[in-house]
Structures are given as structure tokens and as C-alpha cells.
C-alpha positions in Angstrom: 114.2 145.6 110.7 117.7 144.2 111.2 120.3 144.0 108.6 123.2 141.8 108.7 125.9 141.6 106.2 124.1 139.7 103.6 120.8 138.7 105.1 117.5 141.3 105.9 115.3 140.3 109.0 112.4 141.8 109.2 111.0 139.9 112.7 113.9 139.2 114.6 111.5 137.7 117.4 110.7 135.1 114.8 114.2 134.5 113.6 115.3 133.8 117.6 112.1 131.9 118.7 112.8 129.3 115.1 116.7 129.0 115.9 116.0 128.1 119.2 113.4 125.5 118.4 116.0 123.9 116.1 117.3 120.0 117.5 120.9 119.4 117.4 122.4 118.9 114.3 123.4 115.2 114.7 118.7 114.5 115.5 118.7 116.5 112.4 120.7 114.0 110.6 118.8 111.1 112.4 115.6 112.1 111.1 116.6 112.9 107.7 118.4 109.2 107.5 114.8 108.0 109.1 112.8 109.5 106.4 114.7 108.4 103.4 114.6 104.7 104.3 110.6 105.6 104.1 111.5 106.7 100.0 111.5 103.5 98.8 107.9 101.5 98.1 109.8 98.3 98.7 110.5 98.7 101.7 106.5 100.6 102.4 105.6 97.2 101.4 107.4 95.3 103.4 106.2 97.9 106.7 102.4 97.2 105.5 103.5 93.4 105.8 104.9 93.4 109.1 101.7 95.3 110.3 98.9 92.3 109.8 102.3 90.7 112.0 105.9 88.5 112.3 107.0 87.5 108.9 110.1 85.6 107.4 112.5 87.3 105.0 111.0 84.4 103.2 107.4 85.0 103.8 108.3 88.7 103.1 110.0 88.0 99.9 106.6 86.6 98.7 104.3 89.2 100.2 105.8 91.8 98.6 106.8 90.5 95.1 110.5 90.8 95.6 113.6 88.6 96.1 114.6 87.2 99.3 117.8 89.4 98.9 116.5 92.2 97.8 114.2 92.0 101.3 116.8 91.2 102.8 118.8 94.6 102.7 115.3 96.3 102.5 115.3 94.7 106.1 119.0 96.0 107.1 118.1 99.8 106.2 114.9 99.3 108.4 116.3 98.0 111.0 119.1 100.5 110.9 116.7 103.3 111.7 114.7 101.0 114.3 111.5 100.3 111.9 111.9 97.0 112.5 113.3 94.6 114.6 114.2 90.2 114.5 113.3 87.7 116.5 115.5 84.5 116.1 113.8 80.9 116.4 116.5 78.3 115.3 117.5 78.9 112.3 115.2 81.1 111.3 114.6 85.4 111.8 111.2 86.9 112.4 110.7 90.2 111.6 108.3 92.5 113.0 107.8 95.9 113.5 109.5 97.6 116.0 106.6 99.5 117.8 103.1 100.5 117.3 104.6 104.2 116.7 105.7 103.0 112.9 102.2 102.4 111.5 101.2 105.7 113.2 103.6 106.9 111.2 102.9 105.7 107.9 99.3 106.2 108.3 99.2 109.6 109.6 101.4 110.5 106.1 98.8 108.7 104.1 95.9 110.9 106.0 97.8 114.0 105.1 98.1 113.3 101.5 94.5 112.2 101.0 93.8 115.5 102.4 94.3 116.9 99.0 
């Protein structure tokens, strides 16, 4: 047992092996801002919408019950964190998910909870 000035460690193997396995602090933040854009059911919603494929904000708006601005900066915050990406035709912005990885991701959350 090791004792510091205000903290007892019992398995200092352990304590070394977990601070190296640590990321930077700045992937730390990354993936903190990554999963509370994933808080918000609006924006769930809009994820499970892109997955049957490319959607409007206008489409969007409709598919998930929410105004076209509201979608709109639902988009934004998702797009921030690379959920989803746009594809411009005239006038007009497509959204789609940005890679297969994101509905891994949602549903590999939604196999953990049903575990239970």
C-alpha cells in the first residue's frame, strides 16, 4: 500500500496501468462533446431518419415532428461532432449520415440497455 498526501493506493500496478491507458485530455473533451449531442431525442430522431437514407431539413422537419428550425440547429450540433454530413443539389442540402459507424453506435447503446 502506498500513501500519498491525501490519497491511499492499495494496487499501485492498477493505478499506473489506468493512468496510462488515459487519452489526451483534449480526445477526452471530444468525446464528451460527442456524447452529449447524443442527450437530446430530437436529434436520436433525426439519426434514425437519416438511417432509412438522404433527407431535407424539410423532409426531416416532418419525420420527426419538429420545426424546420429547430432541425435545423439539431443538424448544426450533429454535424459539429461529424454525425452527419450535407450534400448540396441547387438550392437545396441533403443530409445524411456521416458513416455507417453512427448507427453502430446508436444501436450497440440500445443492445446494452435492453440487456437489463
Amino acid at each position: 500500500m502506498h500513501q500519498s498526501s491525501a490519497m491511499v493506493v492499495f494496487h499501485q500496478d492498477m493505478v499506473d496501468l489506468a493512468a496510462e491507458h488515459l487519452p489526451p485530455q483534449k480526445d477526452l473533451e471530444n468525446l464528451g462533446e460527442f456524447f452529449k449531442v447524443l442527450t437530446d431525442p430530437t436529434r436520436l430522431k433525426i439519426l434514425y431518419a437519416l438511417g432509412t437514407g438522404e433527407l431535407c431539413v424539410f423532409d426531416l422537419s416532418v419525420s420527426v415532428g419538429a420545426s424546420v428550425s429547430s432541425v435545423s440547429h439539431h443538424l448544426a450540433a450533429l454535424k459539429r461532432v461529424r454525425l452527419v454530413k450535407g450534400r448540396r443539389d441547387g438550392r437545396i442540402i441533403y443530409y445524411s449520415l456521416d458513416d455507417d459507424h453512427v448507427i453502430t453506435i446508436i444501436k450497440d447503446a440500445r443492445d446494452h440497455l435492453e440487456e437489463y
